[in-house]
N, C-alpha and C positions, 0 to 999 in steps of 0.2 A: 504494500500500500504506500503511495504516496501523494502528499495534498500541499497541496502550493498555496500557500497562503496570504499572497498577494497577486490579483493580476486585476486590473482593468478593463472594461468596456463601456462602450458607448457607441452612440452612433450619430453624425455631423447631417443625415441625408432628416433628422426628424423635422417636422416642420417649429419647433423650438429651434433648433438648431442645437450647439452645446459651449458649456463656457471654456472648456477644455476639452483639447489641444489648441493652440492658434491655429486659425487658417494659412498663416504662413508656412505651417509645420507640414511638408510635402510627404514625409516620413508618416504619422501618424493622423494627420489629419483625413479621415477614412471611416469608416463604419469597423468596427473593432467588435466581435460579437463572441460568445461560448464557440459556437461550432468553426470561426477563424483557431480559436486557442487550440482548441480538442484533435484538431491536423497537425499541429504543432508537439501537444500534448500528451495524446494518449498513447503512442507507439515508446512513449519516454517512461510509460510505468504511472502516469498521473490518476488519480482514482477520483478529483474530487478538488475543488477549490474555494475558498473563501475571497470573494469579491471586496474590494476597497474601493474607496471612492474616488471619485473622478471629477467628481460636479459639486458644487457646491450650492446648487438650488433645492433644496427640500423635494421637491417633486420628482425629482432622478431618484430619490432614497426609494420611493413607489415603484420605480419603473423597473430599476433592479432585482426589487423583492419580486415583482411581477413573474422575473424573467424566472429566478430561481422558483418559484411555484410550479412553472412546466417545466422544468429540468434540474432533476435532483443532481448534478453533474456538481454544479451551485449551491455548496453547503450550508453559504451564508452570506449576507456582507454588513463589512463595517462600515457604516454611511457618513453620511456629514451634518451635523446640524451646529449651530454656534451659540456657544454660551448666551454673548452679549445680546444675542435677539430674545425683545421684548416674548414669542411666540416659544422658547426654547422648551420651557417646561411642557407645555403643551402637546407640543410636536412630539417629543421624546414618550410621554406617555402613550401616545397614538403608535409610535412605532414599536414600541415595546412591549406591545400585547402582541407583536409578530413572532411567530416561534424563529426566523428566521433573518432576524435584527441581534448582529452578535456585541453591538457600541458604535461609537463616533470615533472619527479622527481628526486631530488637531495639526494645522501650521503652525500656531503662533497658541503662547497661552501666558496667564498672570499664575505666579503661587500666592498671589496675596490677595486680589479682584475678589468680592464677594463673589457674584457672576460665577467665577470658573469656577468656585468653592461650594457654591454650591450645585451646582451644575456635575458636578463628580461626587459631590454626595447623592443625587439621583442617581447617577450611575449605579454608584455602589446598592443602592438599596434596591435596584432593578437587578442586578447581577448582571450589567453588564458593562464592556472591556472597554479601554480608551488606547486607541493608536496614538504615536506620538510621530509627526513628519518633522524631526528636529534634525540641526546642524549643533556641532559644537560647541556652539558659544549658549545654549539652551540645556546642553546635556545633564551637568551637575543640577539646573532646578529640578529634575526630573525626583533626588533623593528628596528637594522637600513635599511633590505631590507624596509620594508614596513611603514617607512615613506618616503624612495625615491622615490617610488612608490605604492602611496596611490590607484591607478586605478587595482592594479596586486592580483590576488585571492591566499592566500597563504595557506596552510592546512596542520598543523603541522600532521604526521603521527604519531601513537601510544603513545598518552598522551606523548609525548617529551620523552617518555624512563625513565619514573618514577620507584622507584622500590617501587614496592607494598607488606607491611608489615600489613599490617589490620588495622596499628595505624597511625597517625600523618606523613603527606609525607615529605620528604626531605624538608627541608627549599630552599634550592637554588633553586630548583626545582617551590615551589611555588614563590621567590619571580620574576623568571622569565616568570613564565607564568600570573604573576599578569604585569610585564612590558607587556609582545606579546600581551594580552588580550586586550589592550588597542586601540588597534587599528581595525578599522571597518571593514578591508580587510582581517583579521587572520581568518581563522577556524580551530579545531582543531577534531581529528577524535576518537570516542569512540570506540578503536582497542587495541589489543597486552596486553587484562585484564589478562587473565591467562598465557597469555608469559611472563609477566613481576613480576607476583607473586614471593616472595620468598619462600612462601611454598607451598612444594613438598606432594602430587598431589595439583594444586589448588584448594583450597578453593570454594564451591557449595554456599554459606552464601554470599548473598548479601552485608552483614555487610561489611564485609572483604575490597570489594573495594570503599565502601562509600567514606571513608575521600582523596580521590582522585578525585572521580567521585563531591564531594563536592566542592572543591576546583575549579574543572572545570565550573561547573552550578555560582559559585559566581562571575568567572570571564569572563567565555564565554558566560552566559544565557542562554536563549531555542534557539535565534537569529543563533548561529556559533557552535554547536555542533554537529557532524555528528558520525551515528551510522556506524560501519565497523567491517567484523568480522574478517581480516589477513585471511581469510582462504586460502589454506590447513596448514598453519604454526599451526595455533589457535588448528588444529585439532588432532596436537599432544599431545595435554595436556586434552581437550576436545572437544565434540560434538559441531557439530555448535545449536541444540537444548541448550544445556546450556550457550554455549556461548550469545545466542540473546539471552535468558532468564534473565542472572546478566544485561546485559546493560537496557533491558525494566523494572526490579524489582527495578535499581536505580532510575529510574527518571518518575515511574507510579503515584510519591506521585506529583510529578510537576503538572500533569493534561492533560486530552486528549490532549491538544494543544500542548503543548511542547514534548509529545511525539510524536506527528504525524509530526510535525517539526523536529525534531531528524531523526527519524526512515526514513523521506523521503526528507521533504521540504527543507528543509536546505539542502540540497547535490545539488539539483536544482539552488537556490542561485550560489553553490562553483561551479559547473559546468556547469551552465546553458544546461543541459540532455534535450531532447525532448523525451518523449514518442514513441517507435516506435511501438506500437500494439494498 
């Protein structure tokens, strides 16, 4: 079994249109759907995915859930709704009676804003997970959400926005994910390997993303590491066959278990996903 815990769709031909990707984006600007991923996907071992957001209109969170209601392929997804809107509470309760509404995901957030604080105490009391789409310099507030709420599933997106040189990662970088790690609620998602490359094409050598992928195994273990491949984004740089490939080559020396925790278990944990086939 394996479930990818991040991929994307949408579709630009809707008569809304969508607010993401730009139209300038000749790459991904496209109708981007399950059964594009699934040619991509299924011959690679994928059994199953958890949808992320893409939109940030409330109305796409529907259209998604829509899509996973005919196609159990579509385990779930993490939508988008925002603190700071006056309608937040509301909205979140409307989608959290979905069996298949697994949290939100956040760009940007306050540890201090009433707004965000309470806003993840909803979560919390719904049992459900908050993404985190952060960069570095957001990494360490990450330890103050989640000792406020040690109950709330928190899943840093894309190794925190590491940039990856083949050598030795950012210090700040590790000494913050050495603080998030620390805490039993953090997962963090094994996503955005060849988006975050500095060299152009990326790198096929395992080697390359080691001293990152190392860095995460020291302080996240087999326990909070979730396998994700960004796709269709990833798919600009490469194939999701190579993509799943550097993430399984890093951490195959770990041992069946931690890979099968990787590749599935652990996303269970972070979402608690039911099986629908």
């Amino acid at each position: 079994m394996i479930i990818d815990t991040h991929t994307h769709f949408y579709d630009p031909t809707r008569p809304s249109g969508v607010p993401w990707p730009n139209p300038d984006d000749k790459f991904l600007y496209r109708p981007i759907m399950p059964d594009n991923f699934k040619k991509e996907s299924l011959s690679e071992g994928v059994t199953g995915t958890i949808v992320v957001e893409a939109s940030k209109w409330i109305q796409d969170n529907q259209w998604i859930l829509d899509l996973a209601e005919n196609d159990p392929f579509l385990l779930g997804l993490v939508g988008h709704l925002e603190p700071t809107d006056p309608k937040f509470e509301l909205e979140l309760e409307k989608f959290a009676e979905h069996d298949l509404f697994y949290g939100i995901r956040l760009g940007k957030f306050s540890t201090e804003a009433p707004t965000y604080l309470q806003a993840l105490e909803q979560l919390v009391a719904k049992d459900l997970s908050l993404d985190l789409l952060i960069g570095m310099d957001c990494l360490q507030n990450v330890a103050s959400y989640a000792t406020k709420f040690p109950d709330l599933r928190i899943i840093i997106n894309h190794l925190g926005h590491v940039p990856i040189t083949g050598g030795e990662p950012n210090e700040e970088w590790i000494t913050s994910i050495k603080l998030v790690a620390k805490h039993p609620n953090v997962f963090c998602k094994i996503s955005g390997m060849v988006e975050l490359s500095e060299v152009h094409p990326p790198p096929d050598d395992p080697n390359f993303y080691k001293p990152v992928l190392d860095v995460l195994w020291e302080t996240f273990g087999e326990e909070r590491l979730l396998y994700a491949s960004n796709w269709p984004v990833s798919w600009r740089f490469a194939s999701y066959k190579e993509v799943q490939s550097l993430a399984l080559a890093c951490f195959r020396s770990k041992g069946s278990k931690a890979v099968e925790k990787i590749m599935w278990g652990n996303s269970r944990e972070a979402y608690k996903w039911i099986a629908r086939v």
